[in-house]
N, C-alpha and C positions, 0 to 999 in steps of 0.2 A: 790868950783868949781870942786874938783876932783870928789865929790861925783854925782855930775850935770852929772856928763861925763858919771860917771860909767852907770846909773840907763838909759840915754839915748842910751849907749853901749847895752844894754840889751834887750832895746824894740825893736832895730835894727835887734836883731839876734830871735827874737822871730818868730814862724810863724804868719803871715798874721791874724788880729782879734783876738787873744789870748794874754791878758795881764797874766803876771805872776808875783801874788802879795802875799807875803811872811808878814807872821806875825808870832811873835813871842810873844806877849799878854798873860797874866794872863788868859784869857778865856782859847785859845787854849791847853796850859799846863793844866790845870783843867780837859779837855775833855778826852788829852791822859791819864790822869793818874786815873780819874774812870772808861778806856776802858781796860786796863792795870791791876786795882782792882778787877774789877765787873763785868768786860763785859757787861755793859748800862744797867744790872739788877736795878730794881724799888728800890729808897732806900727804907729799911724796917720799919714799923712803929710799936713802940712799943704799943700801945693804938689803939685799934678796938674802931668801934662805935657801939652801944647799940641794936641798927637793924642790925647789920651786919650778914651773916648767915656761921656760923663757920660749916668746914667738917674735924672731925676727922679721921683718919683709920680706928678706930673699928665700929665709927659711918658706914662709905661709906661699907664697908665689911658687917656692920648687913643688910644695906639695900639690898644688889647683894645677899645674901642671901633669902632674904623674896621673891626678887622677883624668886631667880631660884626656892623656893616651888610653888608660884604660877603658875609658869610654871609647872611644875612636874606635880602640881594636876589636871590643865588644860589636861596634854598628857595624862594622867590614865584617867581622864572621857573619852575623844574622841576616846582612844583604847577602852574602856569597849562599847562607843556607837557602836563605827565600828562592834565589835565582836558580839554586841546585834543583829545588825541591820543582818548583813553577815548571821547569825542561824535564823532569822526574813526570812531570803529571802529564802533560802533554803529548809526553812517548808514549805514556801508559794507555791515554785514551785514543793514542793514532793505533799501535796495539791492540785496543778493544776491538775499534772500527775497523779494522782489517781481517780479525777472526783468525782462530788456530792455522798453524801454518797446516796443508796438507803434504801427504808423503813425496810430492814430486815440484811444492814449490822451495824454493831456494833465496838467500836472502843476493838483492843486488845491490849494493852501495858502494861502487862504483861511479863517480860522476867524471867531468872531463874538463879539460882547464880551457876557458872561454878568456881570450884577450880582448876586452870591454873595458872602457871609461863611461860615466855616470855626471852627469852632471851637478850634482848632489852630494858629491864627492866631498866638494870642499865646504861644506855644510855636516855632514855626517860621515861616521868611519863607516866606509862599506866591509860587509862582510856577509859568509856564505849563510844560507840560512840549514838548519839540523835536517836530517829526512833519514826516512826506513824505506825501502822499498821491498819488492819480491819477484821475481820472477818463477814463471809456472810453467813446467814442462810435463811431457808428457808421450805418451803413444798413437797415434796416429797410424788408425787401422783404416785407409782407403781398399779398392780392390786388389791394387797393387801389395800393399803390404800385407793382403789378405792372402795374396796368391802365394807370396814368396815366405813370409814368416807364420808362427803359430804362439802358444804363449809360453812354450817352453822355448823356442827362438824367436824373442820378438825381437821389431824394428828398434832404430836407433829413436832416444828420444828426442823432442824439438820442443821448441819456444815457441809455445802456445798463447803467451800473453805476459803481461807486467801490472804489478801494482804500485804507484810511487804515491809517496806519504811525505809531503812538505810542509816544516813546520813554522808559521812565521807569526809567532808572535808577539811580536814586539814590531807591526809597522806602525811608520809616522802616521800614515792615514788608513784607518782599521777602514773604511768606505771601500779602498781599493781592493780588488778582486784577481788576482796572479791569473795572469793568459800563457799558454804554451804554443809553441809553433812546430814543424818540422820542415827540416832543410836537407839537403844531399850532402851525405859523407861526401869530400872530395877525395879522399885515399882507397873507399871502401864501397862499390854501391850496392855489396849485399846489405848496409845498413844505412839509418839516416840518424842525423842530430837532431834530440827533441830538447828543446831548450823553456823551460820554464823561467817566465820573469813575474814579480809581486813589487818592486816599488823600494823607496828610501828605509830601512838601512840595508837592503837586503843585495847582493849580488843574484848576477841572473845563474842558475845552475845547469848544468846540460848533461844529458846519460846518450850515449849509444846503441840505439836499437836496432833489432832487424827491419828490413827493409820490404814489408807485408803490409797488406791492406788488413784494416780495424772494422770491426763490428761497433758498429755504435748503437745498437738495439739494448734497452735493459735487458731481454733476454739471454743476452749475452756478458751479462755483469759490467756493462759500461757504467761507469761511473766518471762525472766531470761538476768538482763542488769546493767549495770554501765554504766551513764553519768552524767557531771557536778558533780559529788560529790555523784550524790544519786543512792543506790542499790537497785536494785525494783525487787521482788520476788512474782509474781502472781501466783497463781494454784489454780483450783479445783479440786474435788475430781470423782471420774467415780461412776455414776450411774450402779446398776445392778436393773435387773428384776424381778421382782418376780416369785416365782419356787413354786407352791406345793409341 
């Protein structure tokens, strides 16, 4: 009877809908004490089955390995294409800029080996910068050659002019503006060294030309410029007349 009392005292003071029921069971104690153990970790089984697919360390580590080569080799081709394609564009548009070759220009790329140190050397790998150039020749009908030849025997042709196409894309300081000079062949004075320089990573490059006075009139297609990356050096050379 007391216990009747008790359990009805209980449900009295309980809130409203809420029984409060208390066990004390074999289960319950079992529950706390592999929460208590294990924290409800999976019990472990000593026996795999025979399809099961085991991951080692060394295993899981060789494979994050193979794939970061593959990644690797993947980013070196797609850099090599980009760089391919980037020198691919560049040509194409010093190409544009230059215009169809005509029947008497000729391509010159030919440059000359310049013994130069750079201060910037040991900062940056020097090296040559890409170029297309052209050389333009031609006939050259003064009096003289009017008197002596005709067009079934014309004169010999000459070197009328030069187009150089330099391409430097990739300087340290895109500000900087590539200057050219000319100096006296010492082996040769029917020709002088035209030496173009642009700055760090670039080598300075130099061609061979004749040794002729320049037309520097636009009507004469001079041209002296830096845009997009490429230096473009046009001149012809000045006709004179002929003199008895």
């Amino acid at each position: 009877d007391f216990e009747m009392l008790k359990k009805k005292k209980e449900r009295e003071d309980s809130p409203a809908g809420i029984q409060i029921i208390k066990r004390d069971g074999p289960d319950e104690n079992k529950c706390e004490q592999e929460y208590e153990d294990l924290c409800y970790t999976p019990i472990r089984h000593d026996t795999i089955e025979m399809d099961a697919l085991v991951y080692t360390e060394s295993k899981i580590m060789n494979e994050i390995q193979e794939m970061r080569a593959q990644v690797d080799v993947m980013s070196k081709k797609s850099k090599e294409k980009t760089e391919v394609d980037r020198d691919t564009d560049i040509e194409e548009r010093g190409l544009a800029l230059m215009g169809e070759a005509q029947e008497d220009d000729e391509l010159f790329n030919c440059d000359i080996q310049l013994n130069a140190s750079y201060s910037w050397a040991e900062m940056y790998k020097p090296r040559k910068p890409r170029f297309y150039n052209r050389v333009h020749t031609g006939y050259e009908w003064n009096k003289y050659n009017q008197t002596h030849y005709d067009q079934d025997n014309p004169p010999p042709k000459i070197v009328q002019g030069y187009k150089f196409n330099i391409f430097y894309q990739d300087l340290i300081d895109p500000t900087c503006t590539p200057t050219y000079k000319l100096k006296k062949c010492p082996d040769d004075k029917e020709f002088k060294i035209l030496t173009i320089s642009a700055g760090p990573p670039y080598e300075d490059i130099a061609f061979k030309v004749l040794n002729r006075e320049w037309e520097y009139s636009n009507r004469y297609s001079f041209k002296s410029q830096f845009s997009q990356g490429i230096f473009q050096l046009w001149f012809q050379f000045k006709r004179y007349r002929y003199r008895r």
